[in-house]
C-alpha positions as CSV (number, residue, x, y, z in Angstrom):
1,X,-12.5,16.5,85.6
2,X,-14.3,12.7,85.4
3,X,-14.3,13.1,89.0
4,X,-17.0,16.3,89.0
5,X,-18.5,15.8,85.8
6,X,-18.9,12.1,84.9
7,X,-17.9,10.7,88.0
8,X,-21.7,11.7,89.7
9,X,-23.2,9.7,87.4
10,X,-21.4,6.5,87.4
11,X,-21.6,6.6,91.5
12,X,-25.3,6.3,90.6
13,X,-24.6,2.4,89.6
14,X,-24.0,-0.7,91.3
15,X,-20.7,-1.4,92.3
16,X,-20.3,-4.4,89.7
17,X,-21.1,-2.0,87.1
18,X,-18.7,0.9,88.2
19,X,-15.6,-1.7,87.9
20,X,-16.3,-2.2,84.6
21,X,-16.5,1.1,83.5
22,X,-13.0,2.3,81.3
23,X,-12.6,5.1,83.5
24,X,-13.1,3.6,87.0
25,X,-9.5,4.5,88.2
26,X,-9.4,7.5,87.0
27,X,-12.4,9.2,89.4
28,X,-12.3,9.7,92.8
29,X,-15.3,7.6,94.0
30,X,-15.2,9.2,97.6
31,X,-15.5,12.8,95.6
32,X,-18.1,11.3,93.1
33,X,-20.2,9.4,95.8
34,X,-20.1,12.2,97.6
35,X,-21.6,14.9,95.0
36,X,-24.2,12.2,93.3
37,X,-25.7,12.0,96.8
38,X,-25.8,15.3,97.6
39,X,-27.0,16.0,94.2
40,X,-29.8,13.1,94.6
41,X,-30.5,14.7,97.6
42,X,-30.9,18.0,96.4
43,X,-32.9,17.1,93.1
44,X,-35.2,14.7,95.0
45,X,-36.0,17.6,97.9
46,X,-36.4,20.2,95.3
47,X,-39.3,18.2,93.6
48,X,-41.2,17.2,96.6
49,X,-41.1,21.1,97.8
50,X,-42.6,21.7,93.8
51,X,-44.7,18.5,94.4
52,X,-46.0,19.5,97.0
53,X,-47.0,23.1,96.4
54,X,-48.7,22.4,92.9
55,X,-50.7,18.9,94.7
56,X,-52.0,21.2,98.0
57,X,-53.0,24.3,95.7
58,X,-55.0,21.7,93.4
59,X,-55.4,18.1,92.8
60,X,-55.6,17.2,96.8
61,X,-57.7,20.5,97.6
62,X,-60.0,19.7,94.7
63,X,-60.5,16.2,96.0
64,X,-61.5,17.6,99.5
65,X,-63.7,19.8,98.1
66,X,-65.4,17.0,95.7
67,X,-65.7,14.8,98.8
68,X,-67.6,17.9,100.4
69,X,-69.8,18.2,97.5
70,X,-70.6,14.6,97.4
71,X,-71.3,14.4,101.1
72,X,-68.4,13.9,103.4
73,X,-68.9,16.4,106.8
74,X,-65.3,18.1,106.3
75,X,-64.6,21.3,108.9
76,X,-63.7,23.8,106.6
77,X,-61.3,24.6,109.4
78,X,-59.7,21.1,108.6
79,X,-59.1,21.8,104.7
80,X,-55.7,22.6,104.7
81,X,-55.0,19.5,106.6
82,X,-57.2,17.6,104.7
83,X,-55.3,18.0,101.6
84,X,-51.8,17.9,103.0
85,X,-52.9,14.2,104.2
86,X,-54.2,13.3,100.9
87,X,-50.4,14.6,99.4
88,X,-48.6,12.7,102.1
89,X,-50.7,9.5,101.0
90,X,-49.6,9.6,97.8
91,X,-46.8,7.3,96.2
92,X,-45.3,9.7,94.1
93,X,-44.6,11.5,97.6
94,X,-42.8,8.6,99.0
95,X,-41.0,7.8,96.1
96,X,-39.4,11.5,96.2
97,X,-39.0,11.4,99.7
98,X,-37.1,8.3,99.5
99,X,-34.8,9.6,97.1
100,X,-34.6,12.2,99.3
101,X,-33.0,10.1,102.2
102,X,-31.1,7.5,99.7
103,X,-29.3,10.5,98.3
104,X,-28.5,11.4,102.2
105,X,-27.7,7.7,102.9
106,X,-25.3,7.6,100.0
107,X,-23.5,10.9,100.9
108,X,-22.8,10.0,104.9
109,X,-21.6,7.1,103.7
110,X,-19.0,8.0,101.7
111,X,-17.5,10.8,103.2
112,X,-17.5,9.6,106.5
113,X,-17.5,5.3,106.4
114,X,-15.8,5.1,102.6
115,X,-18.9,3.3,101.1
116,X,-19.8,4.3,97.9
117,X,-23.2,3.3,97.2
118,X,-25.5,3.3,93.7
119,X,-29.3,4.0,94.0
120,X,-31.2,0.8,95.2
121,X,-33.1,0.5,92.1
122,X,-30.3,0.1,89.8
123,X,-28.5,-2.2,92.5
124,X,-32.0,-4.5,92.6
125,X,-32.2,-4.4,88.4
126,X,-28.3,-5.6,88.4
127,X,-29.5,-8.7,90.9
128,X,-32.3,-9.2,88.5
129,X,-30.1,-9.6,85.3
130,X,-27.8,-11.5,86.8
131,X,-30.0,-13.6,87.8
132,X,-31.9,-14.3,84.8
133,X,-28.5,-14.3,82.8
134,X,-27.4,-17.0,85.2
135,X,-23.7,-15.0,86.1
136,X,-22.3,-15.8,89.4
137,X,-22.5,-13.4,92.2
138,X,-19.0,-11.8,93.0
139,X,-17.3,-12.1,96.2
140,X,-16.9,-8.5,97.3
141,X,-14.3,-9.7,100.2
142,X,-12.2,-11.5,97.8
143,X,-12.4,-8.8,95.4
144,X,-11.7,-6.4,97.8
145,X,-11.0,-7.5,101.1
146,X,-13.9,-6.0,102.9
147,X,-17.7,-6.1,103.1
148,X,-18.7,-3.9,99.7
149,X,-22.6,-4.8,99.7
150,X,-25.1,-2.3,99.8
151,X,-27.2,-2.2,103.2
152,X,-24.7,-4.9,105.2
153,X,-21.6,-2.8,103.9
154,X,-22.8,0.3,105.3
155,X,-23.9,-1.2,108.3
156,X,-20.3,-3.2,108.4
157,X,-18.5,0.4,107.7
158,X,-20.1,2.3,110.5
159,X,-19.2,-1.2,112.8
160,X,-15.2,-0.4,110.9
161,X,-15.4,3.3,111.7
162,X,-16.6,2.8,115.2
163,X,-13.6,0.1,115.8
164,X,-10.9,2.5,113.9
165,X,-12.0,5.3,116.6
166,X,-10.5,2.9,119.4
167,X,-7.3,1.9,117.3
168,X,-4.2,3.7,118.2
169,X,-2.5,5.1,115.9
170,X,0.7,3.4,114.8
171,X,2.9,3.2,111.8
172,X,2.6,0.4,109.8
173,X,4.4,-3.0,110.3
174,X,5.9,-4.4,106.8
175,X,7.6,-7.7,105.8
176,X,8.9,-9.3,103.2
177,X,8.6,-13.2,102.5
178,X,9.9,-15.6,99.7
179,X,12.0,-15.4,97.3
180,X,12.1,-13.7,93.3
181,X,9.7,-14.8,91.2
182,X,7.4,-15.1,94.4
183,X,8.7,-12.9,96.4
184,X,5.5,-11.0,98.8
185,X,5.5,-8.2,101.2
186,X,2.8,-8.0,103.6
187,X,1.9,-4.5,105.0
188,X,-0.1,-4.6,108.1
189,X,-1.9,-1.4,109.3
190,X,-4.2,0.2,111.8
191,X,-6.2,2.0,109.0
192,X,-8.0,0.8,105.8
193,X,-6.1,2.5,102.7
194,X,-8.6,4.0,100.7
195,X,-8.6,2.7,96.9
196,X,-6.6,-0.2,97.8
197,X,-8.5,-2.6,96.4
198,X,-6.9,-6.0,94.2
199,X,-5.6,-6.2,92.1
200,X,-4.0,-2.3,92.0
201,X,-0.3,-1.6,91.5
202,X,1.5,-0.4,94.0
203,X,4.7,1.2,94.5
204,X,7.2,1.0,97.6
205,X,10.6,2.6,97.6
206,X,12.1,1.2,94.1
207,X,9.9,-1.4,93.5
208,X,6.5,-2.1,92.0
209,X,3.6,-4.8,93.7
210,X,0.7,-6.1,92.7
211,X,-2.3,-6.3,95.3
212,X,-2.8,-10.0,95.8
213,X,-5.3,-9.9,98.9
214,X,-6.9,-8.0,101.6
215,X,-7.9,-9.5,105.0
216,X,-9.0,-8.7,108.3
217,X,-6.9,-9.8,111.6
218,X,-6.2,-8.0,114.7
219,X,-6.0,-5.3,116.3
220,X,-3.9,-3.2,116.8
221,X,-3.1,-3.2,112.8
222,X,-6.2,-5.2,111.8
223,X,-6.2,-4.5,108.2
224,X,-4.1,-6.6,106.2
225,X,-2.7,-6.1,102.7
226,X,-0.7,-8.8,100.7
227,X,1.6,-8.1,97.6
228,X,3.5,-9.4,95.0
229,X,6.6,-8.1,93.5
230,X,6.9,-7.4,90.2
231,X,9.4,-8.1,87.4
232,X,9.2,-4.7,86.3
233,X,6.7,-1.4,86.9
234,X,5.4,1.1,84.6
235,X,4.8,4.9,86.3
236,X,1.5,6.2,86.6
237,X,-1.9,7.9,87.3
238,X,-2.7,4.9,88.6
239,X,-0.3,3.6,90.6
240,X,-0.6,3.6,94.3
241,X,2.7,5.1,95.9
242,X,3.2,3.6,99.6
243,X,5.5,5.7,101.5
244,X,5.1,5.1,105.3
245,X,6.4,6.9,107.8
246,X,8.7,5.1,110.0
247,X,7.6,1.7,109.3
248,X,8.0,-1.1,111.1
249,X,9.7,-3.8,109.5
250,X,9.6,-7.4,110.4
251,X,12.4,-9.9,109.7
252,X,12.3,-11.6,106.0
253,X,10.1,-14.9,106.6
């Protein structure tokens, strides 16, 4: 239900503000991203059909026809057109046709790339406050092991999508390393797992992880995911279940 109802509105903000939100594991960001666009997309195309009617039928026409009476040679012919510039002038017009493609941008992106993407004005306002508040800017790869900006991440996730199409598709190679309390499995794969971001728990077989690190190497399993093991693991909605098919497993190093 946060997914459909609250979910919409929270994929409006940055990215740094979504992970701090109580609820962030509990929605489905690719759902949410996906309906807050459309949504945005819908809202903002809606208004400039309204905005667009109400300016041609008065405001713009009136201002043709008070540049008429003041003098300006105008082809009555030409009035229509006249006033649909004036509309298209406008900066109200922009701004809702803008929105218009943002909430497009924002919906492509994460049904088809997995980038989930807040509205550029709240994204700029989050650079200005922390900014002017003097916080550090986050490291999206270390926090979650791929480009997670807003323009370069989409860019960078159409560049992943385009390099997963050439990827064969094999099971993942697994392998454990060192020994309890630092004992690590490594799980390499030819996919990026959705909502596998650091530092999530994870459950293989019997055993519970935590996600240390995600990296980039080569292909053909270029994504790779690092884990600790756990002491001990506590079921539920938010734990990640890994159950490969067939994997293939690497000697203990």
């Amino acid at each position: 239900m946060l997914t459909y109802f609250l979910g919409p509105i929270l994929a409006l903000l940055p990215r740094a503000w979504r992970e701090s939100a109580a609820v962030r594991e509990s929605v489905n960001w690719r759902i949410a991203t996906v309906l807050s666009g459309f949504g945005e997309s819908l809202i903002a195309l809606t208004s400039l059909l309204f905005w667009y009617s109400y300016s041609v039928t008065h405001w713009a026409q009136e201002a043709v026809f008070a540049a008429i009476r003041a003098g300006a040679e105008i082809n009555p012919n030409a009035i229509g057109f006249a006033a649909l510039a004036i509309w298209a002038m406008h900066p109200l017009t922009w701004l809702i046709a803008y929105m218009t493609v943002e909430g497009s941008v924002r919906l492509v992106g994460a049904a088809f790339t997995e980038t989930y993407l807040g509205i550029f004005p709240l994204f700029v306002l989050e650079k200005i406050i922390r900014k002017v508040s003097g916080g550090s800017e986050p490291n999206p790869a270390k926090a979650t092991g791929f480009s997670q900006g807003h323009l370069s991440s989409y860019v960078g996730a159409i560049r992943e999508k385009a390099m997963v199409k050439r990827l064969p598709l094999v099971s993942d190679e697994v392998c454990f390393s060192g020994r309890a309390p630092d004992e690590f499995l490594e799980i390499r794969a030819c996919r990026r797992k959705a909502d596998w971001n650091p530092p999530r728990i994870v459950r293989y077989q019997d055993a519970y992880f935590r996600l240390e690190s995600c990296s980039e190497g080569t292909p053909p399993r270029p994504f790779h995911y690092q884990l600790r093991r756990l002491a001990a693991g506590v079921p539920g909605r938010t734990v990640l279940i890994y159950s490969p098919e067939e994997p293939s497993v690497r000697g203990k190093t």
